[in-house]
C-alpha positions as protocol buffer text, in pm:
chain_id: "A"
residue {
  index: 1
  type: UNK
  ca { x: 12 y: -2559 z: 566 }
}
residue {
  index: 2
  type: UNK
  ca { x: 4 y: -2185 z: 633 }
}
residue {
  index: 3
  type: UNK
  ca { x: -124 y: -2259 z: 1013 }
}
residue {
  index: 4
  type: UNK
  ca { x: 182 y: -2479 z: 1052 }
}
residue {
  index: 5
  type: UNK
  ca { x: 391 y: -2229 z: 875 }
}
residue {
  index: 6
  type: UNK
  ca { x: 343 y: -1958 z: 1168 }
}
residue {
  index: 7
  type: UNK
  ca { x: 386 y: -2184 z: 1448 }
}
residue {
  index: 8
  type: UNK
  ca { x: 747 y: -2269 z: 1633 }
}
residue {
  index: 9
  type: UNK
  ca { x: 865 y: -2620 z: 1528 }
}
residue {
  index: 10
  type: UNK
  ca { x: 922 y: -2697 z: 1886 }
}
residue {
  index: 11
  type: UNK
  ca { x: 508 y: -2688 z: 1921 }
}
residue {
  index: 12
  type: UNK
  ca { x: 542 y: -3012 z: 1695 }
}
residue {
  index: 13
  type: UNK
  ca { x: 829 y: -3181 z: 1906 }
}
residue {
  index: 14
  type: UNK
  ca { x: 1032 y: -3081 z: 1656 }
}
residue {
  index: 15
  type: UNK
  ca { x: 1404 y: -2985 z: 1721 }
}
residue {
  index: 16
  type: UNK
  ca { x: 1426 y: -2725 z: 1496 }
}
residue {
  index: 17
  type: UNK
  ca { x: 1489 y: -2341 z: 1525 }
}
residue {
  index: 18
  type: UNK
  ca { x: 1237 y: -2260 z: 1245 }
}
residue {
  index: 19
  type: UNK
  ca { x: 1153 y: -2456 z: 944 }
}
residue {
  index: 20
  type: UNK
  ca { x: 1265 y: -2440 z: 567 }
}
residue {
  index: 21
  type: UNK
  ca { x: 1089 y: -2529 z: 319 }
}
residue {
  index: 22
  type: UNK
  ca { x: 1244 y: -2879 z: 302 }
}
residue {
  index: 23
  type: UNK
  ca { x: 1170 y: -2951 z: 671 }
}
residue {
  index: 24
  type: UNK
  ca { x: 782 y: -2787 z: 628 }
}
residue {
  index: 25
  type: UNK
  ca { x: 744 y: -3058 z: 345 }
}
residue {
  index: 26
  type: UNK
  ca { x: 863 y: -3354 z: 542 }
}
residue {
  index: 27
  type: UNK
  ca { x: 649 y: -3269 z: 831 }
}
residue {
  index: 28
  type: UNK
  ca { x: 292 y: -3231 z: 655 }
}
residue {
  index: 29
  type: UNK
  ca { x: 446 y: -3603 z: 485 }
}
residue {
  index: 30
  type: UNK
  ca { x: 539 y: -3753 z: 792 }
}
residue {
  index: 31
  type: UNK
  ca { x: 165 y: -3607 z: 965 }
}
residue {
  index: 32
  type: UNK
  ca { x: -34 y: -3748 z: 697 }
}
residue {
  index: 33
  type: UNK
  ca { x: -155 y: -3384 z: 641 }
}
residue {
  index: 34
  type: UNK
  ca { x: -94 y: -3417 z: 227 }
}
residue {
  index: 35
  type: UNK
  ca { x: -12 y: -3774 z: 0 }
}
residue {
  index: 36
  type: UNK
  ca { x: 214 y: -3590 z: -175 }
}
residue {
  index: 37
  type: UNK
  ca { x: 366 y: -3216 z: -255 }
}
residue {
  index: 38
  type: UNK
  ca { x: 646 y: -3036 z: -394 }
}
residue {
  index: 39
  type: UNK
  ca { x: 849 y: -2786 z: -240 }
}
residue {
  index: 40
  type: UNK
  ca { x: 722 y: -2560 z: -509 }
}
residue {
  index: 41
  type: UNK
  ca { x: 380 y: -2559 z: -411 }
}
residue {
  index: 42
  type: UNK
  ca { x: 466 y: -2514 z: -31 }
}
residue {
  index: 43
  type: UNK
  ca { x: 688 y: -2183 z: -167 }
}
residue {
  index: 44
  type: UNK
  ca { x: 391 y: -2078 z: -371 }
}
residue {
  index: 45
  type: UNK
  ca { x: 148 y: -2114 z: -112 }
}
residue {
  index: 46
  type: UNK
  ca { x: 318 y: -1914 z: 160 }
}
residue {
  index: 47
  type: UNK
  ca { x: 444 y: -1648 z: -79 }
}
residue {
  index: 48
  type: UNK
  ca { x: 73 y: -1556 z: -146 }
}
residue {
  index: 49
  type: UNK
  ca { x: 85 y: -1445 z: 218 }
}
residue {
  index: 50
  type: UNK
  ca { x: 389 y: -1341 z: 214 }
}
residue {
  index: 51
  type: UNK
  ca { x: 531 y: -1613 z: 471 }
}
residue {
  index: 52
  type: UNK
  ca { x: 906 y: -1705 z: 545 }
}
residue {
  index: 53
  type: UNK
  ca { x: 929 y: -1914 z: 823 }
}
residue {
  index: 54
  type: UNK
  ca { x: 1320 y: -1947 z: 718 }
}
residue {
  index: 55
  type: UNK
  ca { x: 1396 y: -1593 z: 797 }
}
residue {
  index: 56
  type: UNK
  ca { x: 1396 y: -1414 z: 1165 }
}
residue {
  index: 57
  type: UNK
  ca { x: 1464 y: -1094 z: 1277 }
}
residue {
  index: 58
  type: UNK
  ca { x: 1564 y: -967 z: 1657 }
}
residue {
  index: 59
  type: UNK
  ca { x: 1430 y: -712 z: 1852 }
}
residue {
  index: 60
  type: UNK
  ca { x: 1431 y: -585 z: 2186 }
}
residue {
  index: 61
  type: UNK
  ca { x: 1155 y: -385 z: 2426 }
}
residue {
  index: 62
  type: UNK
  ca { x: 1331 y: -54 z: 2529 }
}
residue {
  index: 63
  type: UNK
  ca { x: 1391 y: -164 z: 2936 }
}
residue {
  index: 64
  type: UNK
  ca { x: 1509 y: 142 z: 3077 }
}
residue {
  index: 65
  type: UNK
  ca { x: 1219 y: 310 z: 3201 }
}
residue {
  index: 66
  type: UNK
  ca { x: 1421 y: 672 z: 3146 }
}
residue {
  index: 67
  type: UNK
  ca { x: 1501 y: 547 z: 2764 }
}
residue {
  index: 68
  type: UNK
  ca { x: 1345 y: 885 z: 2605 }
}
residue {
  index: 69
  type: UNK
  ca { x: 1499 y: 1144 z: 2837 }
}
residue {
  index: 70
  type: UNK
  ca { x: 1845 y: 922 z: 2799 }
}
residue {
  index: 71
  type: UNK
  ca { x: 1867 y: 893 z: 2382 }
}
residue {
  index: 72
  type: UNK
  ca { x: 1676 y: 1238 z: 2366 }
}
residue {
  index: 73
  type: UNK
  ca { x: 1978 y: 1418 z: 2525 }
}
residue {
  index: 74
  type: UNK
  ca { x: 2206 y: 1199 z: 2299 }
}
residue {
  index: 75
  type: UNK
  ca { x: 2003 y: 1299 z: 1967 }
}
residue {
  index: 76
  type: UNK
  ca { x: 1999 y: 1643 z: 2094 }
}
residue {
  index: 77
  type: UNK
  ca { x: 2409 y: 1669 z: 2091 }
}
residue {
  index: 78
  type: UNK
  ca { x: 2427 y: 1548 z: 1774 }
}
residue {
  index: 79
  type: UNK
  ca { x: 2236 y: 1841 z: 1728 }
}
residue {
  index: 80
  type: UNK
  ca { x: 2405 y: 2062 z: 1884 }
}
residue {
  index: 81
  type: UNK
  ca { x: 2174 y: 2186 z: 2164 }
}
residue {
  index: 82
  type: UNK
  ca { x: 2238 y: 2084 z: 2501 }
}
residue {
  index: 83
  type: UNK
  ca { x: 1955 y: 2143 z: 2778 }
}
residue {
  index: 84
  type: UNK
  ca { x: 1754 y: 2340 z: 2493 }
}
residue {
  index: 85
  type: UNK
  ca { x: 2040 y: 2568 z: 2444 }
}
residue {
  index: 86
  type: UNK
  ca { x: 2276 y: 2570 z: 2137 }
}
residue {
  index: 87
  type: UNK
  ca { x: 2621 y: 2443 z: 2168 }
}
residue {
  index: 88
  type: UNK
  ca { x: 2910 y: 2706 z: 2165 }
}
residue {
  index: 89
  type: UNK
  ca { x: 3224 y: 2741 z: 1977 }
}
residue {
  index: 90
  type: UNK
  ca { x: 3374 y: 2617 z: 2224 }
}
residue {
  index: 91
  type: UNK
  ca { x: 3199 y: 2294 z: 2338 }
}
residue {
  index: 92
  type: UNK
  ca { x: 3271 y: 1937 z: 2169 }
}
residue {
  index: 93
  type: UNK
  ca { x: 3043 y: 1642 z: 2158 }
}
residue {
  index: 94
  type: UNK
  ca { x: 3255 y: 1329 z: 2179 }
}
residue {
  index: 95
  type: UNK
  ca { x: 3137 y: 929 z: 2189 }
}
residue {
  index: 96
  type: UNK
  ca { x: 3379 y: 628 z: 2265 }
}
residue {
  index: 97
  type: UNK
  ca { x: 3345 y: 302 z: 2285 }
}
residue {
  index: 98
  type: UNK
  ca { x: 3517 y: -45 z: 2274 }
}
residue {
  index: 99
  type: UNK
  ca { x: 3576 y: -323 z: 1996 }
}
residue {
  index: 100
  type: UNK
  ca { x: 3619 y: -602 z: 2197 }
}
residue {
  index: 101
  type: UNK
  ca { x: 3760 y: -976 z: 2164 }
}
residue {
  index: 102
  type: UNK
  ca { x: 3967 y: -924 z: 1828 }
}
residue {
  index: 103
  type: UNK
  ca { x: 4116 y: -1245 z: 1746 }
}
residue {
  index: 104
  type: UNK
  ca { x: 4410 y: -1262 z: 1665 }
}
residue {
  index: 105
  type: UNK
  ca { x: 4418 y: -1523 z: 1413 }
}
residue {
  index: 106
  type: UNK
  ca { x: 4785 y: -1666 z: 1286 }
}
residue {
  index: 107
  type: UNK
  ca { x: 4746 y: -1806 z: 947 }
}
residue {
  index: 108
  type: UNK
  ca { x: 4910 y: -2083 z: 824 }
}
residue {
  index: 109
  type: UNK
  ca { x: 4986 y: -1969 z: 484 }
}
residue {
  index: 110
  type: UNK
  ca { x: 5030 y: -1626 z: 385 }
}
residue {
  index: 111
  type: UNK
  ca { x: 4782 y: -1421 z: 205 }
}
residue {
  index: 112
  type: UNK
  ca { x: 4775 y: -1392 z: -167 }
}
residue {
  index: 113
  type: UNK
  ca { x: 4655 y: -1163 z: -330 }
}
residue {
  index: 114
  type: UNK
  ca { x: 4394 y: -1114 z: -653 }
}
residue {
  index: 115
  type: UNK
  ca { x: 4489 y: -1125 z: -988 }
}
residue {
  index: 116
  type: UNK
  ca { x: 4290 y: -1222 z: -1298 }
}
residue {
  index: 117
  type: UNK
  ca { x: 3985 y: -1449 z: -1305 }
}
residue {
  index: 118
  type: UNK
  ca { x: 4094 y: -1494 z: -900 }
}
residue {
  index: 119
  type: UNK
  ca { x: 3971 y: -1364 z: -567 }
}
residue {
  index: 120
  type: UNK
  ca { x: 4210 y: -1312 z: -274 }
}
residue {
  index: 121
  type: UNK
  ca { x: 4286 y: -1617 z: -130 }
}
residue {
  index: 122
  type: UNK
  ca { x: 4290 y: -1674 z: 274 }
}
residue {
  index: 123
  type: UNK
  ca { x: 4384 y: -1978 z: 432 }
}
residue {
  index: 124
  type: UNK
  ca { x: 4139 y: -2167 z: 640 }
}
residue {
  index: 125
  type: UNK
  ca { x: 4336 y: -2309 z: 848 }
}
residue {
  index: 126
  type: UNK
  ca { x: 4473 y: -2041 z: 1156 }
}
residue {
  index: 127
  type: UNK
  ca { x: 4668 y: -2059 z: 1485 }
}
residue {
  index: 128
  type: UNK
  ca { x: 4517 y: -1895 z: 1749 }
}
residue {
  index: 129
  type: UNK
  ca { x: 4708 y: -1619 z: 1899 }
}
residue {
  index: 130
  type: UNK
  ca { x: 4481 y: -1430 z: 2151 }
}
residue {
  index: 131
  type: UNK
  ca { x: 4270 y: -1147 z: 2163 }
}
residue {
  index: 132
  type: UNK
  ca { x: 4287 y: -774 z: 2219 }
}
residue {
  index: 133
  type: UNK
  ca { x: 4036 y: -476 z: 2211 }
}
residue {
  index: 134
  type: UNK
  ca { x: 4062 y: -128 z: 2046 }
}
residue {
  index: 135
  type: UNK
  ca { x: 3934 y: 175 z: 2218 }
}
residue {
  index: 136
  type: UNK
  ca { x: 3817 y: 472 z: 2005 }
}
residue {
  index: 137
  type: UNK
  ca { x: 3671 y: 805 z: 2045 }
}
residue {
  index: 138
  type: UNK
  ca { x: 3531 y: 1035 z: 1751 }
}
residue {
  index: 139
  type: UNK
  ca { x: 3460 y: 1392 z: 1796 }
}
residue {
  index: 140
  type: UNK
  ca { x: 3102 y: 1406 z: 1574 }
}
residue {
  index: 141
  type: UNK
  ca { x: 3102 y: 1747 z: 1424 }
}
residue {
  index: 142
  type: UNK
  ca { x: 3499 y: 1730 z: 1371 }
}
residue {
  index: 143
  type: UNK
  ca { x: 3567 y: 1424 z: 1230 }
}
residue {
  index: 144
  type: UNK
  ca { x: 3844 y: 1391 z: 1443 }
}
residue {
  index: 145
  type: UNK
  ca { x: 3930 y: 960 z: 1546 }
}
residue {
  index: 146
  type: UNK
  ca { x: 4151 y: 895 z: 1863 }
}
residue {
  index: 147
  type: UNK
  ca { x: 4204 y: 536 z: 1951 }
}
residue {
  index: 148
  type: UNK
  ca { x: 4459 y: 285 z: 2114 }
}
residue {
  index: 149
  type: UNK
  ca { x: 4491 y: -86 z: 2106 }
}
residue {
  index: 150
  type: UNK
  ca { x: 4492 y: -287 z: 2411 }
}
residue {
  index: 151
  type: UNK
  ca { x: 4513 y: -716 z: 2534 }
}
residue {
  index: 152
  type: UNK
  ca { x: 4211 y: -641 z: 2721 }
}
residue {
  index: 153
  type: UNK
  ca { x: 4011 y: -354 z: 2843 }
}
residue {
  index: 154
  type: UNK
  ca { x: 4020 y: -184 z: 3163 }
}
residue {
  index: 155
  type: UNK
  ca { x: 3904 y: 146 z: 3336 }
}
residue {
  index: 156
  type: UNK
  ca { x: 4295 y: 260 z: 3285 }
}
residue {
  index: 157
  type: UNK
  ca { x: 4275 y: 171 z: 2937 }
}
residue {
  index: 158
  type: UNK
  ca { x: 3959 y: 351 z: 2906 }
}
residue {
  index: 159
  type: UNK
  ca { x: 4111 y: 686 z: 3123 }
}
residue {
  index: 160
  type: UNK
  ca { x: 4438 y: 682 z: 2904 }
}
residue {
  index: 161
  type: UNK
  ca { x: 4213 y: 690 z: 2574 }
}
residue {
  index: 162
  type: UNK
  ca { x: 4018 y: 1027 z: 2772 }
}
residue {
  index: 163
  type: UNK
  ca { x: 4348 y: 1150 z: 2871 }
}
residue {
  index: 164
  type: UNK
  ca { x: 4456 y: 1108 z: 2497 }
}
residue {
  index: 165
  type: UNK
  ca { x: 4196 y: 1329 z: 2403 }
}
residue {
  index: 166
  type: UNK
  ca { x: 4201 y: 1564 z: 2688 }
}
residue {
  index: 167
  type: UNK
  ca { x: 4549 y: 1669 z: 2666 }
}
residue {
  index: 168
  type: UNK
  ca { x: 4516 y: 1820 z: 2304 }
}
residue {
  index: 169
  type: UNK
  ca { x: 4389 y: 2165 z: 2161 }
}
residue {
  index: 170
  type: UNK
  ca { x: 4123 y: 2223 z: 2174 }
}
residue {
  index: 171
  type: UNK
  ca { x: 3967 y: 1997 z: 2425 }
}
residue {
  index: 172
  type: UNK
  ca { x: 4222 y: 2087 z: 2712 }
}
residue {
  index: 173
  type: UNK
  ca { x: 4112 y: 2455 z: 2692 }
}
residue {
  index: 174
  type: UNK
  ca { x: 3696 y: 2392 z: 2580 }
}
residue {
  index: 175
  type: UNK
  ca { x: 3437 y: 2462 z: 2804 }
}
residue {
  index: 176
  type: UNK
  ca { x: 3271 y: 2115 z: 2763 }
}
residue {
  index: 177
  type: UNK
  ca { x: 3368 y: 1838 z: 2624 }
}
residue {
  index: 178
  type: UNK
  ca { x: 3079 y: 1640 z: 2610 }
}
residue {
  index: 179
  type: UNK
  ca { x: 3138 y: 1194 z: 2651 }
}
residue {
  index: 180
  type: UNK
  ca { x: 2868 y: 1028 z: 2530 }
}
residue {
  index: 181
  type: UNK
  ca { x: 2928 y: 651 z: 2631 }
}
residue {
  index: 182
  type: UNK
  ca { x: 2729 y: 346 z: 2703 }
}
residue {
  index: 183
  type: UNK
  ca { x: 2683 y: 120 z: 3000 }
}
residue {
  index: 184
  type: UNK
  ca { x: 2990 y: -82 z: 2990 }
}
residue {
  index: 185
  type: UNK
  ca { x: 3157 y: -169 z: 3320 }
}
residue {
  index: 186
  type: UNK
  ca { x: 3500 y: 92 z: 3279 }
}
residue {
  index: 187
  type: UNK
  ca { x: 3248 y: 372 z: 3202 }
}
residue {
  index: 188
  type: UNK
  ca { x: 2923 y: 271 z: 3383 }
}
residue {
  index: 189
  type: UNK
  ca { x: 2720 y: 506 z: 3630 }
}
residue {
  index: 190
  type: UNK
  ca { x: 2783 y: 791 z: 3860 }
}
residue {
  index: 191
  type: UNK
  ca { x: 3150 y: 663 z: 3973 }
}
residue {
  index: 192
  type: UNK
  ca { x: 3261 y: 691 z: 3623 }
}
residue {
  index: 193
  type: UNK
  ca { x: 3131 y: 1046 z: 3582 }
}
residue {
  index: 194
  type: UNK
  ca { x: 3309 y: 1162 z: 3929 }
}
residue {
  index: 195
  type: UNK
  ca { x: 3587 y: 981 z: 3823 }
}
residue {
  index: 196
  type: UNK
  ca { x: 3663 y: 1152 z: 3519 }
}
residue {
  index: 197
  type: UNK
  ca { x: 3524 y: 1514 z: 3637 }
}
residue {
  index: 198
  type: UNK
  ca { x: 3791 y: 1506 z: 3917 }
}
residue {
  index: 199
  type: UNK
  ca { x: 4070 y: 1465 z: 3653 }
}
residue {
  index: 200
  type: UNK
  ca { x: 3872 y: 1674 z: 3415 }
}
residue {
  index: 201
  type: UNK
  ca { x: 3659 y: 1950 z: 3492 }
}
residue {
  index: 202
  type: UNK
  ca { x: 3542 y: 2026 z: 3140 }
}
residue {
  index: 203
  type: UNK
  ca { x: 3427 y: 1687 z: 3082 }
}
residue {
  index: 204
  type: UNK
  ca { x: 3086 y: 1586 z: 3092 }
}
residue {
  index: 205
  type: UNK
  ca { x: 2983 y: 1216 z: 3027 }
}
residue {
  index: 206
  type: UNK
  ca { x: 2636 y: 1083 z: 2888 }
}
residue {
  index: 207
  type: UNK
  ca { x: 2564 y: 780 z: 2911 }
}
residue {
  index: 208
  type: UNK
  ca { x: 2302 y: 637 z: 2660 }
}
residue {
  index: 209
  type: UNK
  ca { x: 2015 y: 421 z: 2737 }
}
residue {
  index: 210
  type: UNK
  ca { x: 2026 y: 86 z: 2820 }
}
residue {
  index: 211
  type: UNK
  ca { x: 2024 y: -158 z: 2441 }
}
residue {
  index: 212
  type: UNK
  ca { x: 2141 y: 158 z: 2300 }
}
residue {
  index: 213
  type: UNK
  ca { x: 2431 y: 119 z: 2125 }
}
residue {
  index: 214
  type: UNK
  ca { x: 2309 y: 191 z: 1805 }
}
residue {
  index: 215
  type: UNK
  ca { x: 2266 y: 539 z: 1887 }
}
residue {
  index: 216
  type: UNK
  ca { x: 2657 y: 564 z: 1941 }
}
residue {
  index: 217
  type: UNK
  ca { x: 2811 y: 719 z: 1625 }
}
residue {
  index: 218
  type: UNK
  ca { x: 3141 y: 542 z: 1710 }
}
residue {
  index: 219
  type: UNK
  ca { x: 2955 y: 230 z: 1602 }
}
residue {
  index: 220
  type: UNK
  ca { x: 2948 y: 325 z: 1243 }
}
residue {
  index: 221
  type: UNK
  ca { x: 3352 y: 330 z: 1249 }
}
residue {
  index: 222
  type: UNK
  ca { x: 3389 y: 59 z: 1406 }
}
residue {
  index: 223
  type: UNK
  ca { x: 3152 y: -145 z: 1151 }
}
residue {
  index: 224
  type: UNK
  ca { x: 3390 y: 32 z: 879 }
}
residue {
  index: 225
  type: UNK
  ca { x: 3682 y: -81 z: 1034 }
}
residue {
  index: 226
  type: UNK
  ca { x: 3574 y: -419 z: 1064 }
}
residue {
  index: 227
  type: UNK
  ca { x: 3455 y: -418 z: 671 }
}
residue {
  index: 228
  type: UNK
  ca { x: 3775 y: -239 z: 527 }
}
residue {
  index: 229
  type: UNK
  ca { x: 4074 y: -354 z: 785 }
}
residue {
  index: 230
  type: UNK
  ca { x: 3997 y: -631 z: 927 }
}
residue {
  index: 231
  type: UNK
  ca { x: 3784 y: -884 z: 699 }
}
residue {
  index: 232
  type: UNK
  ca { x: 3961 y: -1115 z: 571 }
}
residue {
  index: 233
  type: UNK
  ca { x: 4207 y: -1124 z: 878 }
}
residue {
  index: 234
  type: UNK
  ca { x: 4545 y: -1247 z: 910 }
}
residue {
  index: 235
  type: UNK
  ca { x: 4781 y: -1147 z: 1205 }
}
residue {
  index: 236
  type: UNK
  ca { x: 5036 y: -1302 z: 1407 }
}
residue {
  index: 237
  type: UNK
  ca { x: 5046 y: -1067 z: 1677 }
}
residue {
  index: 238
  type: UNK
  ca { x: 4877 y: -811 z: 1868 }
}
residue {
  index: 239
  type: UNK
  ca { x: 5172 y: -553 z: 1719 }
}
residue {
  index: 240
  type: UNK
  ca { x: 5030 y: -636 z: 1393 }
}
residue {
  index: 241
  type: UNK
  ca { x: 4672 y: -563 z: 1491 }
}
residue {
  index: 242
  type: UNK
  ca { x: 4781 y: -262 z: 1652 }
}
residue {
  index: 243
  type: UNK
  ca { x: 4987 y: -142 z: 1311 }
}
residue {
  index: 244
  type: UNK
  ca { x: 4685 y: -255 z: 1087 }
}
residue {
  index: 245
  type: UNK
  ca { x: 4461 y: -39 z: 1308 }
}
residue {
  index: 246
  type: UNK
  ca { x: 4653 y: 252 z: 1368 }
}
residue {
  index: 247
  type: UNK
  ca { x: 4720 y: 321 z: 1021 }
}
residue {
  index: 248
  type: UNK
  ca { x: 4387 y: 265 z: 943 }
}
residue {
  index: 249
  type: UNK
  ca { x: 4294 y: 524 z: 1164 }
}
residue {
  index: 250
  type: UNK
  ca { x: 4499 y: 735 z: 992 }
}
residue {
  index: 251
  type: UNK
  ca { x: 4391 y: 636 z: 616 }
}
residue {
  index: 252
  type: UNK
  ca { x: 4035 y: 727 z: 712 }
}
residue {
  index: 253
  type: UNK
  ca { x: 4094 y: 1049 z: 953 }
}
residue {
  index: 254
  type: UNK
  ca { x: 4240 y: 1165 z: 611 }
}
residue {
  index: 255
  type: UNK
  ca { x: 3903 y: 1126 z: 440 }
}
residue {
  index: 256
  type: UNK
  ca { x: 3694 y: 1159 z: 710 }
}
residue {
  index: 257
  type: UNK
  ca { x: 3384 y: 1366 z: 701 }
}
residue {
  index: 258
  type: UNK
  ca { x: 3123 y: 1405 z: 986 }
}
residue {
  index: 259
  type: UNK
  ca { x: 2853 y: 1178 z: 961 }
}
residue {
  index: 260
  type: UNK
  ca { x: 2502 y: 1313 z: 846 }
}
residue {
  index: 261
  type: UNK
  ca { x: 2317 y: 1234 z: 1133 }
}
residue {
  index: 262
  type: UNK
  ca { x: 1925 y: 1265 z: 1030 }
}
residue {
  index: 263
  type: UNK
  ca { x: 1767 y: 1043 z: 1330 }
}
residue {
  index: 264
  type: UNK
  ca { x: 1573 y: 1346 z: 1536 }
}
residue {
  index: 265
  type: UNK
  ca { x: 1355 y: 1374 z: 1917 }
}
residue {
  index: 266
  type: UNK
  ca { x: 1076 y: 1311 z: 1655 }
}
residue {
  index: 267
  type: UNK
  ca { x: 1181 y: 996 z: 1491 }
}
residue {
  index: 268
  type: UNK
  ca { x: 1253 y: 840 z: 1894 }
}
residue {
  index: 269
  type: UNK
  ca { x: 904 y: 915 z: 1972 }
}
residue {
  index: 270
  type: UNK
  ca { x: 757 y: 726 z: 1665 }
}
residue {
  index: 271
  type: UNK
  ca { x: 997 y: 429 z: 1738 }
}
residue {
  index: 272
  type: UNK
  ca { x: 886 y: 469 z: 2081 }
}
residue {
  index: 273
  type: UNK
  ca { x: 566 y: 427 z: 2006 }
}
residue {
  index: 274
  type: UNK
  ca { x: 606 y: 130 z: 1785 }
}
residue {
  index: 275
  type: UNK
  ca { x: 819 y: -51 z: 2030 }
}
residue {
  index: 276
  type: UNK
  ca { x: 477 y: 5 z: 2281 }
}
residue {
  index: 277
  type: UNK
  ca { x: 438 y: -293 z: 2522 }
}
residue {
  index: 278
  type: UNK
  ca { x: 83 y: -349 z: 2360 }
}
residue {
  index: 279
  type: UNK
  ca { x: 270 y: -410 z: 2067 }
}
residue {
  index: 280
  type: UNK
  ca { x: 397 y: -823 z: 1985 }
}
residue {
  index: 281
  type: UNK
  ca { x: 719 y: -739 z: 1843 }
}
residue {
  index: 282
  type: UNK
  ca { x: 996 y: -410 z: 1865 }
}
residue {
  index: 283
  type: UNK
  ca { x: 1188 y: -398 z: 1550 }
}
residue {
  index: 284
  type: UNK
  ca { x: 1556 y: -356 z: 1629 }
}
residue {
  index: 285
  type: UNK
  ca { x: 1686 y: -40 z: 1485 }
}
């Protein structure tokens, strides 16, 4: 039972993703493996070796071959050290990013809301009214949340949200303004970093590794946005995704604190290590 347990279903010809305990029980039946068990006993068995075949996790080799010189600079800004030199007054460390494919989701009866002994209620049934994406950028040590709401993304959208930024104290005067970014197509590579130089000169964009996106602080918002604006959802048009947005920026900029930041060089290298190509599996951080 426990050798069957750690194997894929598809090894059996089954056409199953992984197997629950129901589906573990009907296969040692159907084999002729066992006359007869409970579901009980199959739990008990694999718990005593700890064994949930029901649950998965993802994870992902680090593929960029420059991964540790890439996140290490990152880590190193949030730091506030740049090239083993502390940041000055008057250098800013700024990372941006894009929510893409909002729905806009029309429903077709209004949202009520709670009262005693009842939840919110949100009506299943929606029109579909399109998408749009919102482009943020959050200065780490300030606090400070820029953003702008879009139908789809583009390098202008992208340059408008920079521009945004780079037209106000004190970015327009700083020494550097530091962009960390990802690998997305409207900020990818060496064009993107001449691009925006030529425009401005005090701007200097890092791009993170490759499957890095977790080291992107502008992440965090955006999984706070989706948790306290946006879930359950109910808008009829991109205007109203734009308002609910926009004065959500607003609510939390109000409130905002920097984010306490603890993941160090040190930390990288022992994930580093344990995402080793002699090891099976990379835990996704």
């Amino acid at each position: 039972m426990k050798a069957i347990a750690c194997e894929l279903p598809s090894k059996f010809g089954l056409p199953l993703s992984r197997f629950s305990r129901a589906e573990l029980r009907r296969h040692v039946l159907a084999a002729g493996l066992v006359a007869q068990i409970s579901g009980v006993t199959i739990w008990r068995w694999l718990r005593d070796d700890a064994i949930r075949p029901w649950t998965h996790r993802s994870w992902i080799f680090p593929r960029d071959p420059l991964f540790a010189e890439k996140a290490g600079r990152v880590l190193d800004l949030y730091h506030r050290r740049w090239r083993g030199k502390p940041l000055g007054a008057r250098d800013f460390v700024i990372t941006a990013d894009e929510k893409t494919q909002i729905q806009i989701r029309q429903r077709s009866h209004p949202v009520t809301p709670p009262g005693p002994h009842r939840p919110m209620r949100v009506e299943s049934d929606y029109k579909r009214q399109g998408t749009c994406a919102y482009l943020a950028a959050w200065d780490v040590h300030r606090a400070k949340l820029f953003g702008r709401v879009v139908k789809r993304i583009s390098i202008a959208a992208f340059d408008a949200l920079v521009a945004d930024v780079m037209r106000r104290p004190p970015y327009c005067t700083a020494r550097r303004v530091f962009w960390i970014v990802d690998n997305g197509t409207i900020h990818r590579g060496q064009r993107a970093i001449t691009r925006l130089r030529a425009r401005w000169p005090n701007v200097i964009v890092v791009h993170l590794p490759v499957h890095a996106s977790w080291l992107n602080q502008i992440e965090i918002y955006f999984s706070i946005v989706q948790r306290k604006a946006m879930t359950p959802d109910a808008f009829a048009t991109q205007a109203e995704v734009t308002t609910r947005l926009r004065g959500f920026q607003r609510h939390y900029q109000r409130m905002a604190r920097p984010f306490e930041w603890r993941f160090t060089r040190a930390d990288l290298a022992t994930l580093l290590r344990r995402c080793s190509p002699l090891q099976q599996h990379c835990p996704a951080a």
